[in-house]
C-alpha positions in Angstrom: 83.1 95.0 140.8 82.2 92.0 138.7 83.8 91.9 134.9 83.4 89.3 132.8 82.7 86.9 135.6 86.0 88.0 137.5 85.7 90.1 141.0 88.3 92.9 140.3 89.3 96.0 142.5 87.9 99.2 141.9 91.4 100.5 141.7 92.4 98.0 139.1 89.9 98.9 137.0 90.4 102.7 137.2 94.3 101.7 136.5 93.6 99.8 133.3 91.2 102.6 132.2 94.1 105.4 133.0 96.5 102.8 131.1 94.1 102.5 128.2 93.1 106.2 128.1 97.0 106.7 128.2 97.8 103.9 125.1 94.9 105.8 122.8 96.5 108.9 123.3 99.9 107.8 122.6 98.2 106.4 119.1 96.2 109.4 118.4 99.5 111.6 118.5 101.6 109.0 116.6 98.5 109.1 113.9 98.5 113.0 114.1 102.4 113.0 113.3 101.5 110.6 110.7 99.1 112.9 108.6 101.5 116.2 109.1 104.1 114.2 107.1 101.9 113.3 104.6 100.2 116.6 104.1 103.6 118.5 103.7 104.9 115.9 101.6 102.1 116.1 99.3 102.3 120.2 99.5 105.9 119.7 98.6 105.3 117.4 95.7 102.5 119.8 94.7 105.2 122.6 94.7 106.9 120.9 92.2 104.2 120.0 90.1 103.7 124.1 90.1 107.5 124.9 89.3 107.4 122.8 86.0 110.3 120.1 87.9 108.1 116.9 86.4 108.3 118.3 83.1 112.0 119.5 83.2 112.6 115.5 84.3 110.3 114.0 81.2 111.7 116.5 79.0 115.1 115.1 79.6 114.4 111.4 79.9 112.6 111.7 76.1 115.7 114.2 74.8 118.1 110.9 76.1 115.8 107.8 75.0 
């Protein structure tokens, strides 16, 4: 098999698709893990935002200033 001007193996070529298919997926699940942490941190800070915390936390910065 010719690539890019360069005779390569059949099985090579296989091999760097099984490495790349492999790499992508390693990224995909590291992206995955990414956004779950996002997401419940943003559900946590909108949690607060629900229980009145924000405005407990201005209320006593202003009563102190």
């Amino acid at each position: 098999m010719d690539l890019f001007g360069f005779s390569i193996p059949l099985w090579a070529f296989f091999l760097i698709i099984i490495v790349i298919i492999f790499l992508a997926w390693k990224l995909i699940k590291f992206a995955i893990k990414v956004l779950i942490i996002i997401i419940v941190f943003f559900v946590i800070l909108i949690g607060l935002d629900f229980v009145g915390v924000f405005d407990w936390i201005s209320e006593i910065i202003a009563l102190f200033m």
